[in-house]
C-alpha positions in Angstrom: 130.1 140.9 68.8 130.9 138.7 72.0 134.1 137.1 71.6 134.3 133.2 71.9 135.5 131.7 74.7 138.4 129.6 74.9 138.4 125.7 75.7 140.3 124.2 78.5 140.5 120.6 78.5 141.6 118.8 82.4 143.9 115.8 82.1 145.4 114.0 84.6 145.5 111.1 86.5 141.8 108.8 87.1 142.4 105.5 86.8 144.0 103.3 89.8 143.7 106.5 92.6 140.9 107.1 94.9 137.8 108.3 92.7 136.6 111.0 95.5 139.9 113.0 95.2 140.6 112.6 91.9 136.8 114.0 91.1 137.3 116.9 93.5 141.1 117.5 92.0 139.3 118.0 88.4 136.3 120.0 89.2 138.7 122.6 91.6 140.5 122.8 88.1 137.4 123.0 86.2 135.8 125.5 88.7 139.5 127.8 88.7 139.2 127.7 85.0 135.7 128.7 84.6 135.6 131.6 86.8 138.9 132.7 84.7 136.4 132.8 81.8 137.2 129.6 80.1 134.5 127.0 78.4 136.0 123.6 80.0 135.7 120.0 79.6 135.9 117.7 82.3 136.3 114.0 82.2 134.7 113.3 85.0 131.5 115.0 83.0 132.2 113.2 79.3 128.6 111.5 79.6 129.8 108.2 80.1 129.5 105.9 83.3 132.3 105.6 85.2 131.9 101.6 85.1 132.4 101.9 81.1 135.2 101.0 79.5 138.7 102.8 79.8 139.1 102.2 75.8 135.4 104.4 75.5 136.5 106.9 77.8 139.6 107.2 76.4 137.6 107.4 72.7 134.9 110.2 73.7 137.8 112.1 75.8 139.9 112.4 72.8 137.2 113.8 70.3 136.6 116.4 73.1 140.6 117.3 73.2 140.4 117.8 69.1 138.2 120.7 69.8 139.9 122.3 72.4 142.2 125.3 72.4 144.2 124.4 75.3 145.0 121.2 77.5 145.6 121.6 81.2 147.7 118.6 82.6 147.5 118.2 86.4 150.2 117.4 88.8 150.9 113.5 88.5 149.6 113.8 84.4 152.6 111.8 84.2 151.6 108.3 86.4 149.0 108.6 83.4 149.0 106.3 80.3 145.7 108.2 79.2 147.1 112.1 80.0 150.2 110.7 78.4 147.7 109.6 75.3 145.8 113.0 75.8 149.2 115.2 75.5 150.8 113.7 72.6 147.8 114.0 71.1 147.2 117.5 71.9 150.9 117.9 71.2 150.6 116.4 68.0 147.5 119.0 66.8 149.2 122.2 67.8 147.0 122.7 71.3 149.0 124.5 73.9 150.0 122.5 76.6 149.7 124.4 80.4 150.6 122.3 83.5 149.4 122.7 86.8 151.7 124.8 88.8 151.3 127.4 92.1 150.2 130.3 89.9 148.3 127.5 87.5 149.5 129.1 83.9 152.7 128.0 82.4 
């Protein structure tokens, strides 16, 4: 029986930085984690435009986090008021909480 794999979800930082660096800062994360065997979910990649709404991206975002195992915050998570959102609520359900350091896992 293959074992499920876990669920990272990325949260950091988007809105009011340079889109080309924050998009490449997410999917090295994304690309780290899924070659560590992790399913993950990226923001960048929540099927939304990113011309839509902060308050929809915010909405679809945090129905992803619900069914996550872990929430990865990236350096500068805390400039945030949506990773802030994202790690209260992930706080608040009992999802570990890892933060981007050197080695990655804390």
């Amino acid at each position: 029986m293959e074992q499920k794999k876990l669920k990272i979800y990325i949260s950091g930082k988007i809105a009011h930085m340079d889109l080309d660096e924050r998009r490449r800062a997410f999917k090295m994360a994304a690309d780290y984690w899924q070659l560590k065997g992790y399913d993950v979910f990226n923001p960048f990649e929540n099927g939304l435009s990113q011309e839509a709404d902060w308050h929809d991206h915010i909405r679809v975002d945090i129905r992803a986090l619900v069914d996550c195992d872990i929430i990865y915050m990236l350096s500068g998570w805390e400039h945030s008021k949506g990773a802030k959102l994202e790690l209260d609520v992930a706080s608040s359900c009992g999802i570990p909480v890892w933060f981007e350091t050197n080695n990655r896992e804390s």
